[in-house]
C-alpha positions as CSV (number, residue, x, y, z in Angstrom):
1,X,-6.5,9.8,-16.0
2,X,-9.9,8.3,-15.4
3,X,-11.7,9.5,-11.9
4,X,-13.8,7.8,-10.3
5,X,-15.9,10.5,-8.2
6,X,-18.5,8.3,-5.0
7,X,-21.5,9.9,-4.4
8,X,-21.4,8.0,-1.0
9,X,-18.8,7.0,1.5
10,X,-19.0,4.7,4.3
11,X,-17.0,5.1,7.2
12,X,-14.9,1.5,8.2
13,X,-17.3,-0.2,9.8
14,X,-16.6,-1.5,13.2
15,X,-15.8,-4.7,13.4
16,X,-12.7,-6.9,14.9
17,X,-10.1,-4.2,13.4
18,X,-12.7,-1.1,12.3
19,X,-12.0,-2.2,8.7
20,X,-14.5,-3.6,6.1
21,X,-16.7,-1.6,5.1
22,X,-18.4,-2.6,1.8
23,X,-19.7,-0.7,-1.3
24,X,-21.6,-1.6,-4.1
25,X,-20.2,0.0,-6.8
26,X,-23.0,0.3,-9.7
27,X,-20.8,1.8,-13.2
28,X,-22.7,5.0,-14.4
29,X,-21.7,6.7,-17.7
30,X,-18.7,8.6,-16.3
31,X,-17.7,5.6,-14.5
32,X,-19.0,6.6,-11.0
33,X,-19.3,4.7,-8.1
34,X,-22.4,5.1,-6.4
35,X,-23.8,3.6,-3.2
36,X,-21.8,2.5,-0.2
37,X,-23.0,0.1,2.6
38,X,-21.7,-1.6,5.7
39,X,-19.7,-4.8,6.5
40,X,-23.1,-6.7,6.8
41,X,-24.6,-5.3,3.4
42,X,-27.2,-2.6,5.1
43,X,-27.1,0.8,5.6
44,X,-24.4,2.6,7.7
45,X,-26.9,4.7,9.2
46,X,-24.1,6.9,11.1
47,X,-22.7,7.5,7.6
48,X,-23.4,10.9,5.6
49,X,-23.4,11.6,2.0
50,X,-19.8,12.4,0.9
51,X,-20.2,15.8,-0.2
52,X,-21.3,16.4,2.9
53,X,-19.4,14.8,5.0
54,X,-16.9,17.0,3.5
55,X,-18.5,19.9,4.1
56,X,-18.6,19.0,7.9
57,X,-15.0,18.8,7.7
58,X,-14.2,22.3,6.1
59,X,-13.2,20.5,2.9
60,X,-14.5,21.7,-0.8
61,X,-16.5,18.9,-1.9
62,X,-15.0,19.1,-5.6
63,X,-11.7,20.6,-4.1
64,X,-8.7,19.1,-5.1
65,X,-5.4,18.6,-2.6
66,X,-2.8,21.2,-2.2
67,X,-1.0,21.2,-5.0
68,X,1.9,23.3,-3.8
69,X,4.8,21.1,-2.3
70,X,6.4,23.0,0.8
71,X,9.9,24.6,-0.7
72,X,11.9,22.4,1.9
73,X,10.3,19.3,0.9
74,X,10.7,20.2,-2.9
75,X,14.3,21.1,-2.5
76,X,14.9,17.4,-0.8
77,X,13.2,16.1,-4.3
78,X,15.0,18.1,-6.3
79,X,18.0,16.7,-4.4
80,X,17.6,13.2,-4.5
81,X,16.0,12.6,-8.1
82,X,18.4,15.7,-10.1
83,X,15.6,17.2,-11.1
84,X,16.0,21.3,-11.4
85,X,12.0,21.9,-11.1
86,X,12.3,19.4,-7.9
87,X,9.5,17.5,-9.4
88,X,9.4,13.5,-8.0
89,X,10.8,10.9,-10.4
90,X,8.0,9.8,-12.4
91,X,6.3,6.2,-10.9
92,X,6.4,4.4,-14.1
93,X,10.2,5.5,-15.3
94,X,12.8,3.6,-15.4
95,X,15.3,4.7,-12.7
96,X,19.0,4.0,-11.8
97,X,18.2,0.0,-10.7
98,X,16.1,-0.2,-14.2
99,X,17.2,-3.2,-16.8
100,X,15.6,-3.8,-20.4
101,X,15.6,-6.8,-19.6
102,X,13.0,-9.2,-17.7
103,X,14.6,-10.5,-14.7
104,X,15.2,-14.4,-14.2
105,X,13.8,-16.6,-11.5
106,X,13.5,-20.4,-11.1
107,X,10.5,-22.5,-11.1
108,X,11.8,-24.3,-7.3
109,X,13.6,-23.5,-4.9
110,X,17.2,-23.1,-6.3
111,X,19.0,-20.4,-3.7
112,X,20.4,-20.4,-0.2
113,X,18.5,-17.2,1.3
114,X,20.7,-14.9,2.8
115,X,18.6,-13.0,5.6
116,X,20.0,-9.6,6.9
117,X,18.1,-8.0,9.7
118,X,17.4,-4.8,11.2
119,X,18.3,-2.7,7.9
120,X,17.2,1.1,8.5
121,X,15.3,2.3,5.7
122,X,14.1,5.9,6.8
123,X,13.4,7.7,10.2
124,X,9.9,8.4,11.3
125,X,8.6,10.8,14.5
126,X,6.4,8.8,17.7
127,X,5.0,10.0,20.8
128,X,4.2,13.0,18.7
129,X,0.4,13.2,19.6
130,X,-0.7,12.6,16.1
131,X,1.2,16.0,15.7
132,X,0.7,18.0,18.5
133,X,3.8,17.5,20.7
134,X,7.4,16.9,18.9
135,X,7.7,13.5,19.9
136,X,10.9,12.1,19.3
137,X,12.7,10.3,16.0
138,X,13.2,6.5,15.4
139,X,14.5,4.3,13.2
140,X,12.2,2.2,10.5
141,X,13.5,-1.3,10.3
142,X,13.5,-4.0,7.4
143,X,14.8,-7.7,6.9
144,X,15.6,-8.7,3.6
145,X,15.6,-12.1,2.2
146,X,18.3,-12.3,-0.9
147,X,19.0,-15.2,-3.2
148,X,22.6,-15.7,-2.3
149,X,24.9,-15.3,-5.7
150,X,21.6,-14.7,-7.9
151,X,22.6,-14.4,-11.7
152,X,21.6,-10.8,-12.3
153,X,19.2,-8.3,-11.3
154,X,16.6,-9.4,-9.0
155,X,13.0,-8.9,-8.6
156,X,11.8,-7.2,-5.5
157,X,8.5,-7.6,-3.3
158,X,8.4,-5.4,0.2
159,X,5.5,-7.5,2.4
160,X,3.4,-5.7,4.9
161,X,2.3,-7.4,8.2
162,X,-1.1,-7.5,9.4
163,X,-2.6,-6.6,12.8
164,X,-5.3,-3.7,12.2
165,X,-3.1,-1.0,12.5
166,X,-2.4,-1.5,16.4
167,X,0.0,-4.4,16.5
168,X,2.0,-6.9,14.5
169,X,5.8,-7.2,13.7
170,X,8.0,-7.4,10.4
171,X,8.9,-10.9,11.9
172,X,5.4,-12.2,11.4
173,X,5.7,-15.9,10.5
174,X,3.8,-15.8,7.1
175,X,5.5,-12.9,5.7
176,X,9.0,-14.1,6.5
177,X,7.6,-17.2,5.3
178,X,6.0,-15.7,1.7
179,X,9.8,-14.0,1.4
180,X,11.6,-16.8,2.0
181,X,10.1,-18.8,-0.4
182,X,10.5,-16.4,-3.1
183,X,14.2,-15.5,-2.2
184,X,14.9,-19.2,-2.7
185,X,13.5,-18.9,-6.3
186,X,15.4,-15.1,-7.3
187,X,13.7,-12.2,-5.1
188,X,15.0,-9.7,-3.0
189,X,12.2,-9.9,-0.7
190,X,11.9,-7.2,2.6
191,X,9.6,-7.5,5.3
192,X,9.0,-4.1,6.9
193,X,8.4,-2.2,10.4
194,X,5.9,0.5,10.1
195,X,4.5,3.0,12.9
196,X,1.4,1.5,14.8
197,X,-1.5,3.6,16.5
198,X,0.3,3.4,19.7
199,X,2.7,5.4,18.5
200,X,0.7,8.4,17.7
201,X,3.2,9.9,15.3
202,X,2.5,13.0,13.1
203,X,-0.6,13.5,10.5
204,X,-2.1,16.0,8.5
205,X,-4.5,18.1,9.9
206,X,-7.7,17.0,7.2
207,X,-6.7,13.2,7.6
208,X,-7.2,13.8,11.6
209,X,-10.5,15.8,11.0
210,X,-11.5,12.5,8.8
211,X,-10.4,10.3,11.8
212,X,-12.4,11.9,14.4
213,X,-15.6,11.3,12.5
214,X,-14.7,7.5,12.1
215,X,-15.8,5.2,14.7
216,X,-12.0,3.8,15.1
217,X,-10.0,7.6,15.1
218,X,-6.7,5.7,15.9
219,X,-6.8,3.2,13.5
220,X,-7.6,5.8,10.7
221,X,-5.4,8.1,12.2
222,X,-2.5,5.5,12.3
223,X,-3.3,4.3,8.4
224,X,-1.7,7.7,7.5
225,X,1.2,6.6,9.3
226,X,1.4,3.4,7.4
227,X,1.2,4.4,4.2
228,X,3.8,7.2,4.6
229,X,6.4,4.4,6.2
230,X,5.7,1.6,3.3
231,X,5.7,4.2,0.6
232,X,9.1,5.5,2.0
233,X,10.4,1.8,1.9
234,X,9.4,1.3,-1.5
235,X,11.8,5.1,-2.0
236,X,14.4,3.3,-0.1
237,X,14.2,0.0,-2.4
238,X,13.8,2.2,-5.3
239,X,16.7,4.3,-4.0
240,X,19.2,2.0,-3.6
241,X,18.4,-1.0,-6.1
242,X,22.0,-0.9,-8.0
243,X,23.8,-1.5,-4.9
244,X,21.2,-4.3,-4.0
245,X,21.0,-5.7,-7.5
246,X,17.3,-4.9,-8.0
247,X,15.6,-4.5,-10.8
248,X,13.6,-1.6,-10.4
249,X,11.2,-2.1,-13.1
250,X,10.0,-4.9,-11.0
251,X,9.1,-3.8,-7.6
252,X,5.8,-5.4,-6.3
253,X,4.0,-5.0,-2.9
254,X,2.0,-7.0,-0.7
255,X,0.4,-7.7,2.5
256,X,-2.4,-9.6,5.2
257,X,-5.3,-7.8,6.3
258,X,-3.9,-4.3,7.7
259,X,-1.0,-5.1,5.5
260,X,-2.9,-5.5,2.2
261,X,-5.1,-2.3,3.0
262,X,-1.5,-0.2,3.2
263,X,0.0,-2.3,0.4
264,X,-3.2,-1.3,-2.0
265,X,-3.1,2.0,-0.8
266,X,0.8,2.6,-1.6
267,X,0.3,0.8,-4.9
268,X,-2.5,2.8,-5.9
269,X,-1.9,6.5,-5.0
270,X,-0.1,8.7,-6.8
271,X,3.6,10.1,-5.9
272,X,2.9,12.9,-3.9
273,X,0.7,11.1,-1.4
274,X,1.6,10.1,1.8
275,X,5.1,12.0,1.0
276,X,3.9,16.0,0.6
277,X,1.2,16.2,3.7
278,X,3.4,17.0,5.7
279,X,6.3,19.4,6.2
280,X,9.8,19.0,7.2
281,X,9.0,21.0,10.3
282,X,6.3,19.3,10.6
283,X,8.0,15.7,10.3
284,X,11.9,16.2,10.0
285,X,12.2,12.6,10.0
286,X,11.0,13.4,5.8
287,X,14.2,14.0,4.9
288,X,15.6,10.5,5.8
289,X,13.3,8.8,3.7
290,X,14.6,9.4,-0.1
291,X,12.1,11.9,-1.0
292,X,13.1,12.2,-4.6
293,X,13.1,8.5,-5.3
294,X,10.4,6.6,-7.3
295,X,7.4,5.0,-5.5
296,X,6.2,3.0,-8.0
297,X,5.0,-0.8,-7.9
298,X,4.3,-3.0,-10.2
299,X,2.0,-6.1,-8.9
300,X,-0.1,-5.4,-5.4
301,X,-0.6,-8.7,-3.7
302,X,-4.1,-8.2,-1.4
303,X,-4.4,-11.1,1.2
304,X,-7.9,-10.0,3.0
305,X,-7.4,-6.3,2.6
306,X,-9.2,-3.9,0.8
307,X,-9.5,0.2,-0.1
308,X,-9.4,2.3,3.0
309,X,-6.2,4.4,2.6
310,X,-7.4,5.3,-0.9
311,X,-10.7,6.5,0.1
312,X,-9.5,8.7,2.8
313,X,-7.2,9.9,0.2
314,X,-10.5,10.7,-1.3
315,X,-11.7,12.9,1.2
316,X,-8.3,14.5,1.1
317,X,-8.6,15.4,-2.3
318,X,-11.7,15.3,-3.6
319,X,-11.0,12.8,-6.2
320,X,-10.1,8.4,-6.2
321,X,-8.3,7.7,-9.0
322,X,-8.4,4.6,-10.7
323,X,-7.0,4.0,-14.8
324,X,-5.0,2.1,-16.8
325,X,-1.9,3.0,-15.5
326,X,-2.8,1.0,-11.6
327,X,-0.4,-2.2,-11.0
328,X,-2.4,-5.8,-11.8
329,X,-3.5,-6.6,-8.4
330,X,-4.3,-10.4,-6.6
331,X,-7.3,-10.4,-5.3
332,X,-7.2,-13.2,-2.8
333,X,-10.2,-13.1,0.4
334,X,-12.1,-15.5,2.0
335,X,-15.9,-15.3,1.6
336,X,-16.6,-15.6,5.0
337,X,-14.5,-13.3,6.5
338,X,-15.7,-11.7,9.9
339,X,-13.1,-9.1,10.0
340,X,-12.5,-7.6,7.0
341,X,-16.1,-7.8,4.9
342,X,-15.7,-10.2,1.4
343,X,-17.1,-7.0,0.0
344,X,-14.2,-5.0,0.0
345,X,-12.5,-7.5,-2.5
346,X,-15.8,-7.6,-4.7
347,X,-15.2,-3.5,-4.8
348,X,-11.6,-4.2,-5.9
349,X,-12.8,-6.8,-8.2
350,X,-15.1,-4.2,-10.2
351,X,-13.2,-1.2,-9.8
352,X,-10.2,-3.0,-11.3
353,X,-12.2,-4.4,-14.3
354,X,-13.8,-1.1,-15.1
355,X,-10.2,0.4,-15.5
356,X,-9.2,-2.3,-17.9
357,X,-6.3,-3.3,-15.5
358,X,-5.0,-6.8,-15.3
359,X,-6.3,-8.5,-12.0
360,X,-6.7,-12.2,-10.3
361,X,-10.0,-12.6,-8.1
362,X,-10.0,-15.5,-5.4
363,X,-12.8,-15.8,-3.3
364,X,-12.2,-18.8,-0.7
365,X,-14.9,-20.2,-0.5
366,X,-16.1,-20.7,3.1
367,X,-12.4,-19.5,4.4
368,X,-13.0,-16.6,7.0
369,X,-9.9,-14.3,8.1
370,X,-6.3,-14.6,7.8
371,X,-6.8,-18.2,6.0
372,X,-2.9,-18.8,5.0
373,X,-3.4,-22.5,4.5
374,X,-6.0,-22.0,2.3
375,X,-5.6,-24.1,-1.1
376,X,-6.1,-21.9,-4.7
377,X,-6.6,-25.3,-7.5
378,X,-4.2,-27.2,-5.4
379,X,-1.7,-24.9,-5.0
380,X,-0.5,-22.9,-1.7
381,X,-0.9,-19.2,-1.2
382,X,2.2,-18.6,-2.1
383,X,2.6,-20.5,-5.1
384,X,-0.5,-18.7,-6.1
385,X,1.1,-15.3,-5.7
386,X,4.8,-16.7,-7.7
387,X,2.4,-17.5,-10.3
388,X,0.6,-14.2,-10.6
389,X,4.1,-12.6,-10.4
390,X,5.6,-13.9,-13.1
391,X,2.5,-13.3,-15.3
392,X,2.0,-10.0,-14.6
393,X,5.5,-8.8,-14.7
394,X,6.5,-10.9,-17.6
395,X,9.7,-13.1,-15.6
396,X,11.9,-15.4,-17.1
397,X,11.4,-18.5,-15.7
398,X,13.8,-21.5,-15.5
399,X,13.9,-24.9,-13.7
């Protein structure tokens, strides 16, 4: 594995959501990143070196995360995925919902969707104080979006709403539009509920100390609690793709804005993250979430997102991994964006090339945030991302 070490990190600048803050990333022999600027392209002058903004926080600035899984967590791997060691089922296996063969969807709309609501993928903790108090357990929601009578396994995408970490629904009109439109050509599309900052559910200890420094502490604290929710509904879809008729070897993520920043950062990190933080005293609610199931995606879709959950990771561990091994992402962003900085996808952009992995970059030109009826060479948003998808993952297409 390739790492990618900053020798800067800017904390997400405050803007509409706190998001967006940009870095130039200039390729040095061991493929570092180097300098790291705001959302309007100067300095961040309330932003420290990295190493020693770790060392500020207590952290090692070449240390590397916990490796040792707490025994009740690794027994609930061991568990779910049959392994003996209780090691996590590897990302890029096949699992139980795998098929050698590339799924099959149609070039129009050839299905009656079938849309179930309020399916409980997991249990998550709120009211918790960000860990402090117990708080109390809830239930994580999904509607799916099926291809009635599809002819054999399915494709999957799990979309991620928007709203900067502090509001939003799975109900969002352009995700449950995005998933309809593919369910009507062969996916098993979900659209998810995760935890917002309002509901102040548990987080590790570093991530908080990494919060407190940021000039938005809820909205970093409560992208912890977004990656840990979408990363247990990719378990879930993972989990349980034989009964749903999924392939599982073609599972893809996506999202707008907030959305895209927890999509990128659940399609990027590795297994362990945003699963082994925490223990099951810590967060009981673990348990419910299929801890022993794969994670893995294989396509990100970023609408207007960009890298934040990966490079807290980063403080977290002391490394940001990038290789080969990523899922091709769609870059899609407008230039003018207010709200999330067209830097963040230009980051993306060169990160993405310098690993060699397969990518689309879309600036819109002119287009500033959220721009869903935006036009990509005449073709929607959404017929943009069908298109990518069935590159990428090498579909079968029919008319």
């Amino acid at each position: 594995m390739r790492t990618i070490r900053l020798k800067g990190f800017c904390w997400l600048a405050t803007s509409v959501f706190a998001l967006g803050c940009s870095t130039t990333v200039e390729p040095s022999p061991q493929g570092a990143a180097d300098s790291v600027q705001d959302a309007a392209g100067t300095a961040d002058s309330g932003a420290k070196p990295l190493d020693d903004s770790i060392e500020d926080l207590g952290f090692a600035a070449d240390g590397a995360a916990d490796a040792n899984v707490s025994s009740d967590i690794a027994t609930d791997i061991a568990a779910d995925s049959g392994s003996a060691d209780g090691s996590p089922a590897g990302d890029t296996s096949a699992d139980a919902g795998a098929t050698a063969k590339p799924p099959t969807v149609r070039a129009s709309t050839a299905y009656e969707v079938i849309t179930k609501t309020d399916i409980v993928y997991g249990k998550a903790v709120v009211d918790a104080k960000w860990g402090a108090a117990p708080g109390k357990e809830i239930e994580l929601m999904l509607d799916s979006f099926a291809p009635k009578d599809p002819p054999g396994p399915m494709p999957a995408i799990v979309f991620i709403h928007g709203g900067g970490f502090t509001g939003g629904s799975r109900k969002d009109a352009n995700m449950v539009s995005q998933a309809k439109y593919l369910a009507a050509r062969g996916w098993y599309a979900v659209s998810i509920t995760y935890r917002l900052a309002a509901t102040q559910g548990p987080i590790p200890q570093k991530w908080a100390s990494a919060a407190k420094v940021s000039p938005g502490p809820n909205q970093v604290s409560a992208m912890y609690l977004a990656g840990r929710d979408a990363k247990a509904a990719v378990r879930w879809l993972h989990h349980n793709a034989q009964t749903l008729g999924v392939d599982s070897n073609h599972i893809a993520i996506g999202g707008g804005s907030a959305g895209a920043y927890t999509a990128i950062g659940v399609g990027l990190s590795q297994p362990a993250d945003f699963r082994d933080e925490l223990t099951l005293e810590q967060d009981p609610t673990l348990a419910s979430t299929h801890l022993g199931a794969a994670s893995g995606v294989r396509a990100v879709i970023d609408y207007w997102g960009g890298g934040a959950l990966i490079e807290v990771l980063y403080l977290l561990k002391g490394t940001l991994d990038f290789d080969a091994t990523d899922p091709p992402i769609a870059i899609i962003h407008g230039t003018k964006d207010e709200t999330v900085s067209f830097d963040e996808a230009k980051k993306l952009k060169q990160r993405y090339d310098e690993s060699g992995v397969p990518n689309i970059y879309h600036p819109l030109v002119g287009a500033g945030h959220s721009a869903w009826s935006a036009k990509i060479d005449g073709k929607s948003l959404v017929e943009t991302a069908y298109d990518f998808l069935v590159k990428q993952q090498g579909l079968v297409v029919q008319p």
